[in-house]
C-alpha positions in Angstrom: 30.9 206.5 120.5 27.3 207.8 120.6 26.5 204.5 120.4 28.2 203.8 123.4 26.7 206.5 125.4 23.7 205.4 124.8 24.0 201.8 126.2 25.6 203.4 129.6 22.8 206.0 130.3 20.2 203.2 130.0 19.0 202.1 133.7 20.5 198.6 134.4 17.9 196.1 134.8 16.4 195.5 138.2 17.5 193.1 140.4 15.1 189.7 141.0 12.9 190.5 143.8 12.8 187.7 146.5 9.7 186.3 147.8 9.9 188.3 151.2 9.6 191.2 149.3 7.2 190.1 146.8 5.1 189.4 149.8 6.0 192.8 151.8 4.9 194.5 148.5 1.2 192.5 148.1 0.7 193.1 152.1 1.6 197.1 151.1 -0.8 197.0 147.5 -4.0 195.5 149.9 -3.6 197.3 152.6 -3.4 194.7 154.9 -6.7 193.0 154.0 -4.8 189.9 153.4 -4.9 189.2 156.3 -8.8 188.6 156.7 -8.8 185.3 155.1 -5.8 184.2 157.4 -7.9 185.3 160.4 -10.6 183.5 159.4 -9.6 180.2 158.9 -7.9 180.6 161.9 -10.3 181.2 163.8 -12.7 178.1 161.7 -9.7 175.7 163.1 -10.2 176.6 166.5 -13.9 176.2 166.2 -13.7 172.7 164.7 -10.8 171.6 167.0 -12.1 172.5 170.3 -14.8 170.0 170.1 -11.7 167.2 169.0 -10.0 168.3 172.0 -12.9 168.3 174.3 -13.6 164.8 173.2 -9.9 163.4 173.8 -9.2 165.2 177.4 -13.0 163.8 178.7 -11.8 160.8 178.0 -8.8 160.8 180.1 -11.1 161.9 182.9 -12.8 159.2 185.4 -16.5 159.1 186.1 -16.2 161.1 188.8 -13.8 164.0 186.6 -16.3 163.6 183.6 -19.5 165.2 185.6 -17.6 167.2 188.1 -15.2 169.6 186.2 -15.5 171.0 182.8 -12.0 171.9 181.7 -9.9 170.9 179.3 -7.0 169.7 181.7 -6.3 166.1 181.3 -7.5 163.8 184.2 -6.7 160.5 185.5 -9.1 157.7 184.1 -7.8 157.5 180.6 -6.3 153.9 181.2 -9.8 152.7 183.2 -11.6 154.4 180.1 -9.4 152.5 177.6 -10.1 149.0 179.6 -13.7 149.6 180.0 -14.4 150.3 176.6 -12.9 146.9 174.9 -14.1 145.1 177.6 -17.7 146.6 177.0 -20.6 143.5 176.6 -16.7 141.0 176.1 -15.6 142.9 173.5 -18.4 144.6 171.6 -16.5 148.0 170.7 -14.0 145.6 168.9 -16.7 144.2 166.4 -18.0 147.6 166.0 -15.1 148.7 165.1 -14.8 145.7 162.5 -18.0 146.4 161.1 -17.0 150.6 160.4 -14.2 149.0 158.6 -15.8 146.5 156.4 -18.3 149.2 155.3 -15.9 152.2 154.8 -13.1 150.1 153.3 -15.2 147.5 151.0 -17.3 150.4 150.1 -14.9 153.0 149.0 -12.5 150.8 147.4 -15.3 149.8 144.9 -17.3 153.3 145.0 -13.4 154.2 143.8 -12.9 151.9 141.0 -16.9 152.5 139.6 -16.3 156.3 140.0 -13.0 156.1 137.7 -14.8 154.4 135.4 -17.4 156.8 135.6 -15.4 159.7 135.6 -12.9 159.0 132.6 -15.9 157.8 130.5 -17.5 160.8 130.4 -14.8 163.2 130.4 -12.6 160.9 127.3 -16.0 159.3 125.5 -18.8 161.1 123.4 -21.8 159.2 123.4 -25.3 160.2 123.1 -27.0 161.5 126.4 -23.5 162.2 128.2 -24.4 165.6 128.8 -27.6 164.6 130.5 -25.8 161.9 132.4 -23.2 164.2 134.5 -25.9 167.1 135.0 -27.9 164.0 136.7 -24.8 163.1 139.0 -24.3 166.9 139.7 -28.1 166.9 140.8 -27.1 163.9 142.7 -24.5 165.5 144.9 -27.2 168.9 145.8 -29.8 166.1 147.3 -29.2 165.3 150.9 -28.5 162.0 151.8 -31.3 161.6 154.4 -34.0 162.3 151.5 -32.7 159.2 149.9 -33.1 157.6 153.2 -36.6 156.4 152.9 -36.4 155.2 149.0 -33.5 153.0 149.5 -35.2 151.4 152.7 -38.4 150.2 150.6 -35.9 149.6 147.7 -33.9 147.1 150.0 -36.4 146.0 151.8 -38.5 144.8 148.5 -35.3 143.3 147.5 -35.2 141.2 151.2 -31.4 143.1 152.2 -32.8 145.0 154.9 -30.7 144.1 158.2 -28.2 142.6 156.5 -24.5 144.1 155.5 -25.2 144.3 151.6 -28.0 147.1 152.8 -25.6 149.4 153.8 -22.8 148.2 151.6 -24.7 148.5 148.5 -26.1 152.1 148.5 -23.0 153.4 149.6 -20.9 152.5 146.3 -22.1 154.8 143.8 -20.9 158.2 144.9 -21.9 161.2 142.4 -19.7 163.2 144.0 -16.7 161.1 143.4 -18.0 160.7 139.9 -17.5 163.9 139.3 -14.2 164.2 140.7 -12.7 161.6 138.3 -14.2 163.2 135.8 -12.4 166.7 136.4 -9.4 164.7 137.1 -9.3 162.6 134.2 -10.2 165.4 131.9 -6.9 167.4 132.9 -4.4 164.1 134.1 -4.7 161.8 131.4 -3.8 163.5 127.5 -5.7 162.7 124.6 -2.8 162.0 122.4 -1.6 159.2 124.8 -4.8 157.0 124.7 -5.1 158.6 120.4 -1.4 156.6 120.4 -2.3 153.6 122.7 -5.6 152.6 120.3 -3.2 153.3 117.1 -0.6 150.9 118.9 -3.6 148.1 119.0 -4.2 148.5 122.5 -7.8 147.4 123.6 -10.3 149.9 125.1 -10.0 147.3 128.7 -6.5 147.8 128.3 -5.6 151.4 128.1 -7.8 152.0 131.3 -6.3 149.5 133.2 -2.2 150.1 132.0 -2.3 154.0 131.4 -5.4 155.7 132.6 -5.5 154.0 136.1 -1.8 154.8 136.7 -2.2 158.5 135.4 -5.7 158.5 138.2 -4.0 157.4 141.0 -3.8 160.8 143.0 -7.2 161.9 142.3 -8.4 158.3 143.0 -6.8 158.5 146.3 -8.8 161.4 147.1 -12.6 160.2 146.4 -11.1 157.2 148.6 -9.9 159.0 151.5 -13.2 161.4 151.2 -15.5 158.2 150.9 -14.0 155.8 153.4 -14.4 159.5 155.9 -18.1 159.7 154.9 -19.1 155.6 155.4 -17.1 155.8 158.5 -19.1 158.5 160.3 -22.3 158.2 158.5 -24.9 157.4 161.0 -28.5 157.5 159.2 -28.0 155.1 156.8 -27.2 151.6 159.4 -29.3 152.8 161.8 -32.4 152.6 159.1 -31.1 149.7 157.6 -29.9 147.4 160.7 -31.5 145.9 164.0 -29.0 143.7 165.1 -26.5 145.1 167.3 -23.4 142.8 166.1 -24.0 144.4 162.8 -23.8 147.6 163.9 -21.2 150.3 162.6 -19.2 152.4 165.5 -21.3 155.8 164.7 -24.7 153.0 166.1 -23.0 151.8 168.6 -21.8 154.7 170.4 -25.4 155.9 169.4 -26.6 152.9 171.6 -24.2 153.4 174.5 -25.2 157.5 174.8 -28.8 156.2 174.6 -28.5 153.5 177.8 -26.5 156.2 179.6 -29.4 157.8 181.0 -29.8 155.1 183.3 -26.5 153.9 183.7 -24.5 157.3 183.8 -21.1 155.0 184.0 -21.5 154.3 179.8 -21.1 157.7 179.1 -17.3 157.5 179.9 -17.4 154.3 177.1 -19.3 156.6 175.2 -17.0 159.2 175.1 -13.6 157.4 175.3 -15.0 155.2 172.2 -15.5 158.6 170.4 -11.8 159.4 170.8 -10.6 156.1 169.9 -12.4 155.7 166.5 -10.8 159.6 165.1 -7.6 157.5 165.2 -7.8 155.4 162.0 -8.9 158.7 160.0 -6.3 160.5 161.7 -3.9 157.7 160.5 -5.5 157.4 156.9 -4.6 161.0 155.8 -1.2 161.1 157.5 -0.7 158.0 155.4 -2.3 159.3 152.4 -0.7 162.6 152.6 2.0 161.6 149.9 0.1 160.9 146.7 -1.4 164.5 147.4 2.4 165.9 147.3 3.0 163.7 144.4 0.1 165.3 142.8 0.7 169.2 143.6 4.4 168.4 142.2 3.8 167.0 139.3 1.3 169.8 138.9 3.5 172.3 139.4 5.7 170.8 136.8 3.2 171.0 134.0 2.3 174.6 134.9 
């Protein structure tokens, strides 16, 4: 009987709280200050997106629009823009446009496969000097790319590649910075005991990277792609060092070329600008497309936490 008693004057157990009150109680704990950081990356997306927007509604405007108003209302010129810009020099914006994608896709799709190599070897291999090795990539990603400029011109240019594709193809596949993102990836996607099995199975070195660790690599792969084909597409210092003929040119030196002549011919600025707009679209594309394997990745995340 005491017994008893003693069981019904304990307090029952709390109900679960739901995640509108969990948050209601965090908002009430900080004071509000939570806030902050919501504030402020809002107010970072406006900053970068106003000059995206800028872009895209100047080049709906006609030549006359374009030096006469400064608004963000849409004008009437997009269509005449459109024309003018593939028809530039019988069809010049088109080749640019092929170039940008050779370079960014040729490029990152090897800088990808080196930097998974890279990456799993020195996060699942011990081997004198490794330690050595990945501080050197990490002092590779602090040095700005335009120091590195000037070496890889005489570099090139000793090796007679200068003005040619492989000039700007070539530099641009080692990435130290998507080294060292395979690295942290491989270190926590791809378990020791599976490739400990694999070699006990009689499964050569060749073949567990390209059956289990490759696989396992995928999402983070994805993303040193999607970063690296970004940077080759808008880097600008690099082909404009390394090339002098125009057909070669990337769409970052093109434009480059168009802004330059329209000081004397004021009507290329409109080409300029609607050219601008036009090449955000493939990146635009690329993420939304890409957008998945991220998912993928922050589930299956979730699922091992």
């Amino acid at each position: 009987m005491t017994s008893t008693a003693t069981r019904s004057s304990r307090p029952a157990a709390a109900p679960p709280r739901t995640a509108r009150q969990v948050r209601a109680g965090t908002r009430t704990r900080d004071g509000g200050w939570g806030l902050i950081p919501t504030v402020v990356l809002i107010v970072g997306a406006i900053y970068c997106l106003i000059p995206v927007a800028w872009v895209f509604t100047a080049a709906s405007k006609s030549r006359s629009e374009l030096f006469t108003t400064f608004t963000f209302a849409p004008g009437t010129g997009l269509w005449e823009n459109v024309i003018s810009v593939f028809t530039y020099q019988n069809g010049q914006y088109l080749l640019w446009c092929f170039n940008s994608l050779l370079y960014s896709g040729v490029a990152s799709v090897l800088s990808v496969f080196v930097s998974a190599m890279a990456g799993y070897a020195l996060a699942k291999y011990t081997f004198p000097g490794r330690t050595a090795i990945f501080f050197g990539f990490l002092v590779g990603i602090l040095i700005p790319g335009i120091v590195l400029s000037v070496p890889q011109y005489l570099l090139l240019s000793g090796a007679g590649l200068t003005g040619t594709q492989l000039s700007v193809l070539l530099p641009s596949i080692v990435s130290p910075f998507g080294i060292y993102l395979c690295r942290v990836y491989a270190m926590s996607a791809v378990p020791q005991e599976t490739l400990e099995a694999a070699r006990i199975d009689g499964a050569g070195e060749w073949r567990i990277f390209r059956l289990i660790v490759l696989p396992l690599m995928v999402p983070g792969m994805v993303t040193v792609f999607l970063l690296h084909f970004i940077g080759t597409w808008n880097n600008f210092l690099l082909p404009f060092i390394m090339l002098s003929d125009q057909d070669l040119y990337p769409l970052t030196v093109g434009l480059f070329t168009l802004l330059s002549k329209g000081s004397g011919t004021p009507a290329l600025y409109s080409v300029a600008i609607t050219g601008a707009a036009i090449s955000i679209i493939p990146l635009v594309a690329l993420v939304l497309s890409l957008q998945r394997y991220w998912r993928l990745d922050l589930i299956s995340g979730g699922i091992k936490g």
